[in-house]
C-alpha positions as CSV (number, residue, x, y, z in Angstrom):
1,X,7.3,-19.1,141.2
2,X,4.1,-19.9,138.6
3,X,6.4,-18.1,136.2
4,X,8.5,-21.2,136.4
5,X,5.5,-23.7,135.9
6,X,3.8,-24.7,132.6
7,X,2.6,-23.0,130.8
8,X,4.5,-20.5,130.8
9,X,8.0,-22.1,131.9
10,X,10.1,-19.8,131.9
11,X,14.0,-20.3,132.7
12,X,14.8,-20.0,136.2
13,X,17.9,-17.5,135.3
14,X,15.5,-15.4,133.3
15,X,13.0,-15.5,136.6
16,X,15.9,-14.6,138.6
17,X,17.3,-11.9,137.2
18,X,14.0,-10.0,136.8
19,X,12.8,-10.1,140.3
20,X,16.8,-9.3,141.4
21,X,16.7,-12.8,143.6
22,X,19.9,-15.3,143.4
23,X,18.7,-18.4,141.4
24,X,19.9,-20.5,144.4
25,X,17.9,-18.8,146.9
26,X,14.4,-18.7,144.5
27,X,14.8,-22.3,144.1
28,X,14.5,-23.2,148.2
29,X,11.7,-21.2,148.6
30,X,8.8,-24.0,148.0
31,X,5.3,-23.0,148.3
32,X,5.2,-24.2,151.8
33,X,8.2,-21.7,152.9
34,X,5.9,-19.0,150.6
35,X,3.1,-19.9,152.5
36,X,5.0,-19.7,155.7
37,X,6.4,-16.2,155.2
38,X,2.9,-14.9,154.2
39,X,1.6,-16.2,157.0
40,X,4.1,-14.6,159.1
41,X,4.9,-11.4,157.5
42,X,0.4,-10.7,157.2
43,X,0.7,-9.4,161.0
44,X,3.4,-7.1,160.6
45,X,3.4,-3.0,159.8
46,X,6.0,-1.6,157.1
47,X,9.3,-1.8,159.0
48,X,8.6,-5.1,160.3
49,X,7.8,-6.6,156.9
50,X,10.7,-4.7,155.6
51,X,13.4,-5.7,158.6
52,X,12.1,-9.6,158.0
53,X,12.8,-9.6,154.4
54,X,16.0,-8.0,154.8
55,X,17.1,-10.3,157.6
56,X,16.0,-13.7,155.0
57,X,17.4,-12.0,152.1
58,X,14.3,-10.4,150.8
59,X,13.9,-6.9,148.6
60,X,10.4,-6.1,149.0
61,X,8.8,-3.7,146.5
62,X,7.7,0.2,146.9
63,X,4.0,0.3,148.1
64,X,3.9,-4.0,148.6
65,X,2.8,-5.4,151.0
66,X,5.0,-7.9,150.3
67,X,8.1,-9.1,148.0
68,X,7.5,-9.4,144.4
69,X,7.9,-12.6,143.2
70,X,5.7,-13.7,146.6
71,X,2.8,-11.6,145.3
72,X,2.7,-13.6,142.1
């Protein structure tokens, strides 16, 4: 989401496709839902983490400890 705030602004598509995320869906998630899911997903082991994201949508990334685009 910082990728999409100055300075570096860059286009939502762009954003999008790189981090393999519908456009639609990373425009709801506001820092309070990031926030939220952090929060949430900090308590979990591997196949927890990895069920939630699936179940709200979410890819995470090999060896994360959490979905991409939330790390940033």
């Amino acid at each position: 989401m910082a990728r999409l705030l100055p300075p570096e602004s860059e286009a939502l598509g762009d954003v999008a496709r790189e981090v393999a995320i519908a456009a639609s869906k990373l425009e709801r998630w506001t820092a309070a839902a990031r926030f939220d899911a952090v929060l949430t997903m900090a308590v979990m082991d591997e196949a927890a983490k990895s069920a939630w994201c699936r179940a709200n949508g979410l890819f995470p990334l090999p060896d994360s400890p959490m979905p991409g685009w939330l790390a940033r």
